[in-house]
GULUMKOL-826930 format. One record per atom (N, C-alpha, C): residue in one letter; x, y, z. Coordinates in steps of 0.05 Angstrom, whole numbers, plus 5000, padded with zeros to 4 digits. Each point is the difference from the previous one (the first is absolute). Example, Ala and Ser with C-alpha at 12.3 -4.5 7.8 and 13.67 -1.06 7.14 Angstrom:
BEGIN
A526448865156
A498250245000
A501850245000
S499350214986
S501650245001
S498550225014
END
This chain:
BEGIN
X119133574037
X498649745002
X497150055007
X498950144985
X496750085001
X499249755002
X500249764978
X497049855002
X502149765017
X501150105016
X501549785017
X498049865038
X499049874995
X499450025033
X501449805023
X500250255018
X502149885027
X499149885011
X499749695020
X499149925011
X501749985029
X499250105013
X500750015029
X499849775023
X501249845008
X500049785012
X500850025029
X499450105020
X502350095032
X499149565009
X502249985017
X500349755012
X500449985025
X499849965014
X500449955024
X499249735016
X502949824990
X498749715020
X496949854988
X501250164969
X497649814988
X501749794982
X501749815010
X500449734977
X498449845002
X497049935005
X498849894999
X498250074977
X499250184990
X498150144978
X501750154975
X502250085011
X501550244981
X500449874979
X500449715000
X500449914969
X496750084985
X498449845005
X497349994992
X499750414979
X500750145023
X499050355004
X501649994971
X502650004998
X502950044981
X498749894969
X499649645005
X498749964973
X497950114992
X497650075009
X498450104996
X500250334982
X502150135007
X501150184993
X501150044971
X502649755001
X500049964979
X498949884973
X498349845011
X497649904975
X498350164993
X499750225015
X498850304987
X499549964969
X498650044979
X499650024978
X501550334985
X499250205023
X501150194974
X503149965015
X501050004975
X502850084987
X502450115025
X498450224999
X502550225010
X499950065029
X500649885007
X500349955033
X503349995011
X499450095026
X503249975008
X498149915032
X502549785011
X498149855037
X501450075017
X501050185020
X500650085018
X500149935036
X501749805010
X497949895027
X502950145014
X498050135022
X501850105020
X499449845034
X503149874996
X500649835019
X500650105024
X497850035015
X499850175025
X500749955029
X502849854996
X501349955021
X499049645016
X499149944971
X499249635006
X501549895019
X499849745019
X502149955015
X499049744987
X497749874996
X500249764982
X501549954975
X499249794988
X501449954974
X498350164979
X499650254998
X498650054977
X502950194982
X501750155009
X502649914981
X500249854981
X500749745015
X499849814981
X498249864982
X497750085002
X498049964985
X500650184973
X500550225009
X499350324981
X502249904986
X503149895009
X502250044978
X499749774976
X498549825009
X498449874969
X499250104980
X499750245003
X498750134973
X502050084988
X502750105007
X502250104988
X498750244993
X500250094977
X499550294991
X498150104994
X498149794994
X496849964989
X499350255026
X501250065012
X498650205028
X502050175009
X499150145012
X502050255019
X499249985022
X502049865023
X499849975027
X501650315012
X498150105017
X501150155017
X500449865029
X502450035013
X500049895027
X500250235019
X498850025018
X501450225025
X497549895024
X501450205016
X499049855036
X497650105001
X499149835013
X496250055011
X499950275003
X497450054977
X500050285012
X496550124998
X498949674995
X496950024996
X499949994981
X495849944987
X499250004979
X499950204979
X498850225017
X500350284986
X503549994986
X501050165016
X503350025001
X500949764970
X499849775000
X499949814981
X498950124967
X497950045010
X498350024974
X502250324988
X500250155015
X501450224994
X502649964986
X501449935015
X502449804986
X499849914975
X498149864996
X499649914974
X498950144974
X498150295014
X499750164981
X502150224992
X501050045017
X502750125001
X502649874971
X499849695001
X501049864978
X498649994977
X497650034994
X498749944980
X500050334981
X499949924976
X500450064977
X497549954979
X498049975012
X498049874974
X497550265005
X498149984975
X497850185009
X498649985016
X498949784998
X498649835022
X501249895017
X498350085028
X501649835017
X497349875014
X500349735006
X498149815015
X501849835029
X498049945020
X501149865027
X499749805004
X501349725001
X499349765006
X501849945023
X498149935023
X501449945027
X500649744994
X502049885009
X502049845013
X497949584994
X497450095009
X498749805005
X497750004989
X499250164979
X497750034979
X501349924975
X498450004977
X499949934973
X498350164984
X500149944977
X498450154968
X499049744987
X498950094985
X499649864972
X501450144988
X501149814968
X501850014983
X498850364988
X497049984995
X499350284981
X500150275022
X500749875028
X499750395019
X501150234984
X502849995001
X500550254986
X499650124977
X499849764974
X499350114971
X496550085006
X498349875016
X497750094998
X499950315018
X501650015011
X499550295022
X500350174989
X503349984984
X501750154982
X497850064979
X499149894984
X497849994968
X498250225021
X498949945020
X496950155002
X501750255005
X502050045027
X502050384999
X499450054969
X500949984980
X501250024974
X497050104988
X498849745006
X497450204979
X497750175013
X500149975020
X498450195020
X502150335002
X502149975003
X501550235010
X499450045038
X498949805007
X500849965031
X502650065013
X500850045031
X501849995011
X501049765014
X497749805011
X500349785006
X496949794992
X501849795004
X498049774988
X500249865025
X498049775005
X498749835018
X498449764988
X499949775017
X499149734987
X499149895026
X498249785000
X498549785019
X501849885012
X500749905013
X501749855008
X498549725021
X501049815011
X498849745014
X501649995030
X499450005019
X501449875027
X500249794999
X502649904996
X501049715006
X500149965030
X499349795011
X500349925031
X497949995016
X498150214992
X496549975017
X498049894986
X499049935025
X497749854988
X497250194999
X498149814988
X497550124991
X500350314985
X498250094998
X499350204985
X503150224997
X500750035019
X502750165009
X502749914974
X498949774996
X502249774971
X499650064980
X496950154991
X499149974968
X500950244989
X501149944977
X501450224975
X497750305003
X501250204999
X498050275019
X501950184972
X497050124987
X501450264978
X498250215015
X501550235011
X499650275004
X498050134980
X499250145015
X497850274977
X501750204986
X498750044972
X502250234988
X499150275015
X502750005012
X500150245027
X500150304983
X500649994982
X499750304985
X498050094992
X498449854992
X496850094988
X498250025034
X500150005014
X499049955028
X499950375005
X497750075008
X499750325009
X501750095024
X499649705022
X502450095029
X501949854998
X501550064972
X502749844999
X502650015026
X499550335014
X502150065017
X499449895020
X496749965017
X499049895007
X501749715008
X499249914977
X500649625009
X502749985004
X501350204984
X503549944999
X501250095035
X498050135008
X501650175031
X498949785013
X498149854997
X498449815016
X501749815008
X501149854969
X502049755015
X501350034960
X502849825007
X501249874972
X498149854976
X499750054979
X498449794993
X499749774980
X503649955005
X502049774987
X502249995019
X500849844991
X502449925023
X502850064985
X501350015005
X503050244991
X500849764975
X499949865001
X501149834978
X497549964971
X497850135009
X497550014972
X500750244988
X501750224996
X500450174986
X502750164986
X499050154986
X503249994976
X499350285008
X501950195008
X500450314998
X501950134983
X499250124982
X502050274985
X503050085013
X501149974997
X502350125004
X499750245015
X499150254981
X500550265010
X497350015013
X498649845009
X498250115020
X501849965020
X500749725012
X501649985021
X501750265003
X502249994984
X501350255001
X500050235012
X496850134995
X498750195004
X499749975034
X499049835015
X498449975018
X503149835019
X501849874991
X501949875007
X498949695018
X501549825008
X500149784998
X498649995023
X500549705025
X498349935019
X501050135024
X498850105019
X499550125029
X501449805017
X503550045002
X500449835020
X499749975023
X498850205016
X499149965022
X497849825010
X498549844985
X498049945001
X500449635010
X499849915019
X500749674991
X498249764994
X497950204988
X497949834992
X498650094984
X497950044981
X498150194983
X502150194989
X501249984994
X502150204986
X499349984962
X498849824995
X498449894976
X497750284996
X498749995028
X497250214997
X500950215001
X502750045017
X501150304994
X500550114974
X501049814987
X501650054965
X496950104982
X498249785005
X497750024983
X499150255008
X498550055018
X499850245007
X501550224994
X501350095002
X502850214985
X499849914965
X499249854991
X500849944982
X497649974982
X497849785004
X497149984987
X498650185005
X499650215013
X498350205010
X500850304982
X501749964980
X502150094983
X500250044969
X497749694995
X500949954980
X497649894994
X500349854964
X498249934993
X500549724991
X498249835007
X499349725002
X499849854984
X499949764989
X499249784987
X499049765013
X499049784996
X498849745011
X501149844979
X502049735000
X498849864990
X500049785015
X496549954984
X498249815016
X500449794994
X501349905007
X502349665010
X501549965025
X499249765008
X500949975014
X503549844994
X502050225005
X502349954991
X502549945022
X499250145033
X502250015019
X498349805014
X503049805022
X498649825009
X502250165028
X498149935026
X500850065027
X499149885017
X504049925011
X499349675013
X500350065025
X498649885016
X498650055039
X501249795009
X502749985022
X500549955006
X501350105036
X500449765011
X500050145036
X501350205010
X502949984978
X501850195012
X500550364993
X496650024983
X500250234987
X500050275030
X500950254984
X499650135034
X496950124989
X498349964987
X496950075003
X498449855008
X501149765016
X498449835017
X501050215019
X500950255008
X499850055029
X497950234998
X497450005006
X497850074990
X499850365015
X501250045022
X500150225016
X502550164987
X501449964988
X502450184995
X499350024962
X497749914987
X500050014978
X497050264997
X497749885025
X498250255000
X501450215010
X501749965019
X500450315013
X502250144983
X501449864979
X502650174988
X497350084974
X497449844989
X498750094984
X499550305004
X498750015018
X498850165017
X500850255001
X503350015002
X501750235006
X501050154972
X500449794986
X500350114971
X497750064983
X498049935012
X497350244988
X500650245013
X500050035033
X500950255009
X501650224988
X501949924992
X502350104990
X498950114971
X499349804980
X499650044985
X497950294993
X497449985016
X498050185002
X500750285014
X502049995019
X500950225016
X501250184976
X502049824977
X500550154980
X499349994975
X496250074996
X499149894977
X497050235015
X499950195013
X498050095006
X497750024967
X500350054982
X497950064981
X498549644997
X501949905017
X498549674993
X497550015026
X501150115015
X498249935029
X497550194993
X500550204986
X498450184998
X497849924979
X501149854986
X498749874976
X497249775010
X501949845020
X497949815011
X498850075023
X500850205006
X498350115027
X501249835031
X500050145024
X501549935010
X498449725018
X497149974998
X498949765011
X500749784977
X499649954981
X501249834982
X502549995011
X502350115002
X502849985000
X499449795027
X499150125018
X499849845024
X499549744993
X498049914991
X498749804992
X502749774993
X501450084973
X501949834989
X502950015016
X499450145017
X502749995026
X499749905021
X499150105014
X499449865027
X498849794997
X497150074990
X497749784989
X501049744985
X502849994977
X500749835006
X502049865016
X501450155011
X501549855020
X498549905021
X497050105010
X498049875020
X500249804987
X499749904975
X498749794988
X501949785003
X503150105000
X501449785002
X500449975023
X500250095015
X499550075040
X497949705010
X497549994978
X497749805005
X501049774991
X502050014974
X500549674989
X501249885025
X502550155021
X501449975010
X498949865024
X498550095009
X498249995023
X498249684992
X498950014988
X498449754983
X501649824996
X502250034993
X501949775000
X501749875024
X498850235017
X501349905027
X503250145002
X500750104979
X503450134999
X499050305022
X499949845026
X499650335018
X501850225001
X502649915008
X501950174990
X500150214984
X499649824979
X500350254970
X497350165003
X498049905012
X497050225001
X499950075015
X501749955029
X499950305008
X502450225003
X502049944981
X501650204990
X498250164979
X498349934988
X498850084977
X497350225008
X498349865019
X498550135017
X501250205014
X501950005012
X500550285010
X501150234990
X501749914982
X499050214979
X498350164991
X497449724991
X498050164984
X498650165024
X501049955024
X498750075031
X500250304998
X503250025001
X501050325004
X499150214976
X498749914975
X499750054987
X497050055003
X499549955018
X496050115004
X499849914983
X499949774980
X497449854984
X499549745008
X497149924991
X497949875006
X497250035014
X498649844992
X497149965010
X500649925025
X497450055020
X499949795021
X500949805000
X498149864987
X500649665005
X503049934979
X501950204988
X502749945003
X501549995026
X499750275015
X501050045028
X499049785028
X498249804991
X499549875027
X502349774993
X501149994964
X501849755002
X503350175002
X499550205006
X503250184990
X500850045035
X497850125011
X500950095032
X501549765016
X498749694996
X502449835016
X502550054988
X500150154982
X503649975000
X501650145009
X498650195015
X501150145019
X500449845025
X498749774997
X501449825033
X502949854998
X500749955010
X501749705003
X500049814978
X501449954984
X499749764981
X498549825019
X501749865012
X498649765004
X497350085024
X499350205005
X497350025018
X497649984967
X501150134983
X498050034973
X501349794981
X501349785003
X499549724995
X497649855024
X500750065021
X498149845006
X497950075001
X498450225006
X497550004983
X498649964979
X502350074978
X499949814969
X499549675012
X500349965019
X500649665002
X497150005005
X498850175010
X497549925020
X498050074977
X500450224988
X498049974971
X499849684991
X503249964986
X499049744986
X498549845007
END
């Protein structure tokens, strides 16, 4: 089933969206598709949502065992060349796959990528956003170690690349998306198409509103990644490396802090603490977190 592509669906306590994710799937334009949702131990009604489709789909059921773990499951079932990810509570346009699929095909890429829109925020954070063609770019490895630069549901991967490199890092309970890409885009060769085709919807109960366990699991799987990738570190030199590691986890350390989420900034800060990076004037906002929460809330109080 070469020109077949698998679409991967994991669920979890999503009957509120999983219909929306499902049709979207199947109104796919190309042809040869098979939809896969792995029912990841739902305690809501999303069962019963899923057995509406009858056969039009392949429900996997088994007990919570996470996102990763899920998505695995489902590649584990799939049978098609292509395989693409649509979480639980995102959507496509009807042309995602035939347009991803067409550009693999005539490029001879390993994976393809598309624009995609945040549903749920406002201002600028809302407007339809197409990525740079990341292959023609001189510090392609660069940007890709830096951060993701689509969201797991904007891309169609080859079969036997996965294969090669194997499925998602279940250890991970968050960014397990940047782990795959990483292992996986840093690998291979690219396509863009420039459309905005995946839609990703922001809503409260996502777990990447928990802003400290998404920098610091980022964070660790660069580690990991670079510890075993030395000709990469060597490539960008080891102040650069710094820069897109620590330097950005400082950075999210500051949203954290600015937003008032102290907690999560100074889990994040001490980190980047033990890690000897920063300027001065990072360390005069990093050292209260070595006090007392609430002695370094209330001086936060006395700034405001």
């Amino acid at each position: 089933m070469e020109n077949t592509a698998s679409v991967v669906i994991p669920c979890f306590n999503g009957a509120a969206y999983i219909a929306q994710a499902v049709d979207s799937a199947l109104a796919q334009t190309w042809e040869e598709k098979e939809i896969i949702v792995v029912n990841d131990g739902s305690t809501d009604s999303s069962s019963e949502v899923l057995s509406r489709y009858g056969d039009r789909i392949k429900v996997i059921h088994q007990a919570n065992a996470g996102l990763p773990a899920a998505r695995n499951s489902g590649i584990r079932a799939a049978s098609g060349g292509f395989l693409a990810f649509l979480d639980a509570d995102d959507y496509w346009a009807p042309e995602f796959l035939e347009k991803s699929i067409d550009a693999l095909n005539a490029t001879g890429a390993d994976i393809s990528y598309c624009g995609w829109q945040n549903i749920g925020l406002p201002g600028p954070r809302g407007k339809p956003y197409v990525p740079v063609e990341i292959e023609t770019l001189p510090n392609k490895l660069e940007v890709l170690v830096t951060n993701t630069q689509w969201p797991v549901h904007a891309a169609v991967i080859k079969r036997n690349i996965l294969d090669t490199v194997g499925g998602f890092d279940e250890r991970w309970r968050c960014c397990e998306d940047f782990a795959f890409w990483l292992k996986t885009a840093t690998r291979s060769k690219l396509v863009r198409v420039p459309e905005v085709l995946a839609y990703y919807r922001h809503h409260p109960a996502q777990m990447t509103k928990n802003r400290a366990l998404q920098a610091v699991s980022h964070w660790r799987i660069q580690q990991e990644f670079l510890a075993k990738n030395s000709a990469i570190v060597r490539s960008l030199g080891l102040r650069r490396v710094r820069e897109i590691s620590e330097g950005e986890l400082l950075k999210r350390g500051y949203e954290c802090y600015w937003a008032r989420e102290l907690k999560a900034a100074r889990e994040i800060f001490r980190i980047v603490m033990r890690r000897r990076y920063g300027r001065w004037r990072d360390w005069k906002y990093m050292l209260p977190c070595l006090l007392p929460e609430s002695v370094h809330r209330g001086l936060i109080s006395l700034l405001d």
